[in-house]
Every structure is written in C-alpha cells, then in structure tokens.
C-alpha positions as CSV (number, residue, x, y, z in Angstrom):
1,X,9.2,3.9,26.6
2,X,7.9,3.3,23.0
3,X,8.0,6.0,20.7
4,X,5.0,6.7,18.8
5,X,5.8,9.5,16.5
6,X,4.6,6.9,13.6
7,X,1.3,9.4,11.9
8,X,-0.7,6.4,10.8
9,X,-2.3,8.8,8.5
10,X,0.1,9.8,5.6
11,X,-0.6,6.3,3.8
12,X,-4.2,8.3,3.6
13,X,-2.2,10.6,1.4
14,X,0.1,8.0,-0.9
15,X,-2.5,5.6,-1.7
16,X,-5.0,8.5,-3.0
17,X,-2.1,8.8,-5.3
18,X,-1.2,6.0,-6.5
19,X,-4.9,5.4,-6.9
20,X,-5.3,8.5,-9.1
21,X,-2.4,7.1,-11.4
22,X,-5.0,4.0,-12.2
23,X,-8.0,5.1,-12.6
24,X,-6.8,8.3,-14.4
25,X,-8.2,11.2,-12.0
26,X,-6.6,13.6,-9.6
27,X,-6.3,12.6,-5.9
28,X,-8.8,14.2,-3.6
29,X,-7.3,17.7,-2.1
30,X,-6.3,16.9,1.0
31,X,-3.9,19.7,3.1
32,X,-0.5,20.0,3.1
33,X,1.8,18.0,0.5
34,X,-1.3,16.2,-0.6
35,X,-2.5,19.2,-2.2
36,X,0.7,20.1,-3.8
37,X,0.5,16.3,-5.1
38,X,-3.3,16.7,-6.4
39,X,-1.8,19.8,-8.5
40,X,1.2,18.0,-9.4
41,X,-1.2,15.3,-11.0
42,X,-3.5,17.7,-12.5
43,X,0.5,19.4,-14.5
44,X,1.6,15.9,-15.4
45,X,1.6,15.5,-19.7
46,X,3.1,12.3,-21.0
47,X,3.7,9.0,-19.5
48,X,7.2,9.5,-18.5
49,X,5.9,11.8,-16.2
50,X,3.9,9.6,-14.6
51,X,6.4,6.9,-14.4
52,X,8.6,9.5,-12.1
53,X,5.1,10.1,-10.0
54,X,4.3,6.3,-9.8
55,X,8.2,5.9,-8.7
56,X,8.1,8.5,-5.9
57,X,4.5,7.5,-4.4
58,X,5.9,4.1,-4.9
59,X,9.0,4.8,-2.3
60,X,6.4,6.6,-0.1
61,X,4.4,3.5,0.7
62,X,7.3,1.4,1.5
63,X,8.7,4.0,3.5
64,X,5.4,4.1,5.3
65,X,5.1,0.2,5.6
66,X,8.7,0.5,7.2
67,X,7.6,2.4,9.3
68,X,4.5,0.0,10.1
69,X,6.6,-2.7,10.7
70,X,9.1,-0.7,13.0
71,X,6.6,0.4,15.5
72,X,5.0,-3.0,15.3
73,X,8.5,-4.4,16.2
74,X,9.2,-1.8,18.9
75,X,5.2,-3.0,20.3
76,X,6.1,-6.4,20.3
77,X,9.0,-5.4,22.5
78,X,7.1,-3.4,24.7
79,X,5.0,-6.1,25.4
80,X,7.6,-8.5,26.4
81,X,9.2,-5.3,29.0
82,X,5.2,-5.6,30.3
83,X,5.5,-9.3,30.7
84,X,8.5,-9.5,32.9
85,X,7.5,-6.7,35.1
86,X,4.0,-8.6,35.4
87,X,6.4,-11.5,37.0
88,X,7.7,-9.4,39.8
89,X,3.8,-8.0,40.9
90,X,1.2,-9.2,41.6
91,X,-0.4,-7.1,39.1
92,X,0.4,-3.7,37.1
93,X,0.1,-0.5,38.4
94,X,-2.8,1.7,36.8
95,X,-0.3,4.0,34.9
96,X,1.7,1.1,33.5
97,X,-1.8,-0.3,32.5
98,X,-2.6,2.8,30.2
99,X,0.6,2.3,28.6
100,X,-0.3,-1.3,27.4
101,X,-3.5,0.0,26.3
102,X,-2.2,2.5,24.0
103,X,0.0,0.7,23.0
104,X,-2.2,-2.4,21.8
105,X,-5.0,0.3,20.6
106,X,-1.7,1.5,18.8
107,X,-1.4,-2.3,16.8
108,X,-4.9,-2.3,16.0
109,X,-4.6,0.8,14.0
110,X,-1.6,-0.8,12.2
111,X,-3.8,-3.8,11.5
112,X,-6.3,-1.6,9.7
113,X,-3.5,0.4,8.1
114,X,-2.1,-2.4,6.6
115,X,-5.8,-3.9,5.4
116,X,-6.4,-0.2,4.2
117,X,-3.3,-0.2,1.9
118,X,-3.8,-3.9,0.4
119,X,-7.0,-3.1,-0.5
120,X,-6.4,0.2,-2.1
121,X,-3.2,-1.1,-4.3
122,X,-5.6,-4.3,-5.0
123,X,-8.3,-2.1,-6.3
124,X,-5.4,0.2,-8.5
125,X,-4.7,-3.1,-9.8
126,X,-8.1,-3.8,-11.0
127,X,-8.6,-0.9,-12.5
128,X,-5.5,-0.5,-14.6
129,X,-5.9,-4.0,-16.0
130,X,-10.1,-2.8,-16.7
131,X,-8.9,0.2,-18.7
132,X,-5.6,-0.9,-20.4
133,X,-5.2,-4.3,-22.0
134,X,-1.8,-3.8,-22.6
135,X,-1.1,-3.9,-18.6
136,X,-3.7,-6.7,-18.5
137,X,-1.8,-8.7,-21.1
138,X,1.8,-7.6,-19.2
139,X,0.8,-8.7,-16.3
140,X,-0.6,-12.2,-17.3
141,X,2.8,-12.9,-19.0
142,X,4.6,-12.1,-16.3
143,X,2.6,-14.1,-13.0
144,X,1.8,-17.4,-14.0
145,X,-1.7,-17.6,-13.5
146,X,-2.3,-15.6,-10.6
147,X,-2.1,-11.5,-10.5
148,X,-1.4,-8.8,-8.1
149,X,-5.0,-8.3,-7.0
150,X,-5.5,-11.8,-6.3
151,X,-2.4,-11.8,-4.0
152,X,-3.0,-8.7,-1.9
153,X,-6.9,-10.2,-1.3
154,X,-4.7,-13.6,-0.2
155,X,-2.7,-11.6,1.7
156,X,-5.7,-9.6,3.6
157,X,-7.0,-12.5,4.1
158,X,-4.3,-14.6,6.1
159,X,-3.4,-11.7,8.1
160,X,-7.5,-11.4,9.6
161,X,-7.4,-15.3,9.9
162,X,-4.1,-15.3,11.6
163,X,-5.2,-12.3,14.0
164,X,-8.4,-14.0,14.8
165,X,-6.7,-17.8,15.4
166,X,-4.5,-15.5,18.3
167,X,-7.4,-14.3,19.5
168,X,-9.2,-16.9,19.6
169,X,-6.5,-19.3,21.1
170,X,-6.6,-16.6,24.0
171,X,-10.7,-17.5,24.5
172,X,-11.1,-14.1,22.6
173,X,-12.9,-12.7,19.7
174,X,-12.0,-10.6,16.7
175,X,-15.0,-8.7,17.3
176,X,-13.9,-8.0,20.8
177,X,-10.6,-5.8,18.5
178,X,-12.4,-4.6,16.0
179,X,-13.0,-1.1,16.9
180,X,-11.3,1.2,18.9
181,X,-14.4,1.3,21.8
182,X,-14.8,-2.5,21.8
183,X,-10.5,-2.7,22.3
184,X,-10.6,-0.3,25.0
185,X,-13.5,-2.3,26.9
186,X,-11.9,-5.5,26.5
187,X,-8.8,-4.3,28.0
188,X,-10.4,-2.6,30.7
189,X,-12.0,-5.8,31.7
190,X,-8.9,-7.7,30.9
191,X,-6.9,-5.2,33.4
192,X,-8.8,-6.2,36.4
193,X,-7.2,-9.4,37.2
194,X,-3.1,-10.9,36.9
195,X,-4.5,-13.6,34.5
196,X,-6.1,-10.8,32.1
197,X,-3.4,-8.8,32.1
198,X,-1.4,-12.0,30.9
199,X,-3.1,-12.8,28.3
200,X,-3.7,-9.3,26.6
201,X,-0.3,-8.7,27.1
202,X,0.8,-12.3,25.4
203,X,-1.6,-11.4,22.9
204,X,-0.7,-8.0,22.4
205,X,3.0,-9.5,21.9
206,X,2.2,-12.8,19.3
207,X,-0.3,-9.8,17.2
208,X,2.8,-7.7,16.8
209,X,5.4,-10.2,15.9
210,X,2.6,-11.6,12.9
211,X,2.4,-8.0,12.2
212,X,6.3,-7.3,11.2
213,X,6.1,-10.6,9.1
214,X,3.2,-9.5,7.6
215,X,4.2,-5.9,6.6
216,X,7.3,-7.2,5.0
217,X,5.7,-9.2,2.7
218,X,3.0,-6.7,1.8
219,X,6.2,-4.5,0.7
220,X,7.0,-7.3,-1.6
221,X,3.9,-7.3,-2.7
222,X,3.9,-3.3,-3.4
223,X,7.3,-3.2,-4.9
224,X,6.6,-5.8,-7.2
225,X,3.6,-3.8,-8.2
226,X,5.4,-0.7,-8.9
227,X,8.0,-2.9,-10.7
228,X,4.7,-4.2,-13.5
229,X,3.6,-0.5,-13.4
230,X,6.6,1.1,-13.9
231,X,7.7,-1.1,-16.7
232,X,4.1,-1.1,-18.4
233,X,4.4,2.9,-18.6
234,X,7.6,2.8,-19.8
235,X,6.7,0.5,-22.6
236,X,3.9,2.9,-23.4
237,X,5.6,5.5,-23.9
238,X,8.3,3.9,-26.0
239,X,5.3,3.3,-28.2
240,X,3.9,6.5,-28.7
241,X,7.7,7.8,-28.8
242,X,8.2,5.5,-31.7
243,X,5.0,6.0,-34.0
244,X,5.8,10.1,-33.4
245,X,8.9,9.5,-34.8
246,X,7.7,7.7,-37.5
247,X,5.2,10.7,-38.2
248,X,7.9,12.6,-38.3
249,X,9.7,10.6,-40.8
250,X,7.0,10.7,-43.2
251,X,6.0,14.1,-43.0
252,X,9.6,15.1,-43.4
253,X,10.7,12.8,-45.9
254,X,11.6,14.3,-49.8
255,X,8.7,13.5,-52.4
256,X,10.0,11.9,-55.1
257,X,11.0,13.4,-58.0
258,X,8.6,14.2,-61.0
259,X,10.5,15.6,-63.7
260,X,12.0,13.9,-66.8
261,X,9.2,12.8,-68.0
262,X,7.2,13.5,-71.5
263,X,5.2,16.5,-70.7
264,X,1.6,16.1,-71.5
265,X,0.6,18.1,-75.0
266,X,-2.8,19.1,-75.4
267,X,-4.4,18.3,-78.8
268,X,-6.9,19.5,-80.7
C-alpha cells in the first residue's frame, strides 16, 4: 500500500527561511534544525553568506515539492488500484474504505501545502522588491511585464479553479474539501453506496494527477525565483566588494610629493 512517510510539515520550516532572507529578520524558533537555522541566520555577516543560505533553503523547497508531487503521483495510483477492485464488488470492504479516506484526506493536505508555499515565496517576493529597488529594477528587466508574485497568485489561483471544476463536475463542492472535518463527512457519506464510492474515488484520482502537474510547475516557479535572488545578492555584493576596494585604494594610495618648491620666507 502507499507509503506515507512524506512529513507535510518541514515546508513549515524552509519557507520561514526563505522568508526571513526578504524581509531581513530571523525565522521563528521552531525545534530541531529550524532552530539551528534561526541561529545560523542570526551568525550570517555579508551577502555572500546569504547567497549560500538562500541556495540551500532554495534546494530544500524543491526537494520538498518533489516530494509533493511523488506522494501525489503514488495517490493517484492508489486510486486507480481502488477503482479496479471496486469493479470486482459490489462495494469496498470497511478497511479498504479507510484506506481511500486517508489517502484522499492525505491529497488535501498537499493541496494546502502547495497554496501554503506559493503564497509565502509570493509574499518574499513582495517584500524584497518593497525594500530593495535594485531587485525591483532586476526583476522588471528580466520578466517582461509580469513578476514572480504575480505568477505564483496565477498559479494559486488555477490550481483552486481547477480543483473546484473536478469537484464540481462530480455534483460536488469545494467547500465540501475544504477542511479536514468536512472531507471526512463527505467521504463517509460518499462510502455508503457503489456509486459514491465511484465518484470519490474518480475524483480522488483526476485531483492527484492535476496535483503532479501542478507541483512541477510551482518548482519552476521557485527555481526561477532563487535564480533572480541569487543573482540580485550576488550583484550586491560585487558592489559593496568594489567601492571597499576602492576605499582601499584611496586610503592607501602615496600623497603626492611636496618638496622642491620655494620655501616660504617670512618678512618683516
């Protein structure tokens, strides 16, 4: 059966980082590696450093969108081992049931993981182009009109609209999914009869194959993000490298010579 060793909760962890590296505080203490991260943060002194934090939290949110998409993939084929055992009875058998409810209760927590991390890398977004110009300016060179915000509010946004079409193609609600108590009713009440099974499970099945496309391109969307960020910090701290140098240059350089000349004579 499906393996669900997937903790749906680390992204908790990753985006609180990559948070903190826009808006220029440490991430909340949370146990474990995140507080080890949160005193990382609070040791970090130039910009190069940052760009080395903003790379690793980076590879920790794709690795956790892989993992997303995985478990929605392995769901979707879970569903379709449900379906063709549905086919050979009349009905499924109470314990099989359970399975297909944790299993769907498990792709409505991936739903709202994945709406959790657009909107937190949106709202990074935001900020960083609030408080720097220079990444405001970066960016706007390099997206043609629309930013990275804009895209992962588009993205949200067609994955709730494409969830609720399913749904409501299947004479249900998105209301009816919304919350783990309301899921757990509706598939009760599904479970009582061949044709509800049916639909939750061809339901359960279309939700998890959206759910793979989906996660894919919100790790386009995240890469390219760390791309912009990574580049904009870099170019910072090329800056500040360069006028230090310069400093340098100047406080180092030789005055220029004033002998040779006429002394000045003092006359009375």
């Amino acid at each position: 059966m499906l393996d669900h060793r997937l903790s749906l909760k680390k992204g908790t962890v990753t985006v609180a980082i990559v948070t903190a590296l826009a808006i220029g505080t440490p991430p909340p203490a949370f146990a474990g590696t995140a507080t080890g991260a949160a005193t990382e943060w609070t040791q970090l002194a130039n910009n190069a450093q940052l760009v080395d934090l903003l790379k690793s939290s980076g590879l920790q949110v794709d690795n956790q969108l892989t993992q997303i998409s995985q478990l929605a993939e392995q769901i979707q084929n879970q569903m379709k081992i449900y379906e063709n055992m549905l086919q050979n009875t009349a009905q499924l058998p109470e314990h099989i049931w359970g399975q297909v409810e944790s299993d769907l209760n498990k792709l409505r927590s991936i739903v709202d993981q994945g709406q959790s991390i657009s909107f937190s890398m949106g709202n990074a977004d935001d900020v960083l182009k609030q408080r720097f110009q220079s990444y405001a300016d970066l960016q706007a060179a390099a997206s043609n009109g629309t930013d990275l915000s804009s895209n992962y509010a588009g993205w949200s946004e067609t994955n709730r609209d494409t969830i609720a079409s399913t749904l409501k193609a299947a004479s249900l609600t998105a209301d009816q999914f919304d919350s783990e108590e309301s899921t757990m009713n509706s598939l009760r009440n599904m479970s009582e009869s061949a044709n509800g099974q049916v639909k939750a499970l061809q339901v359960g099945h279309e939700i998890a194959a959206q759910q793979v496309a989906q996660m894919q391109k919100l790790r386009g969307l995240v890469s390219q993000q760390m791309t912009m960020t990574g580049t904009w910090l870099q170019s910072e701290q090329t800056d500040k490298d360069l006028a230090q140098t310069r400093r340098e240059e100047f406080f180092s350089s030789t005055a220029p010579s004033t002998s040779g000349g006429e002394k000045m004579k003092v006359e009375w």
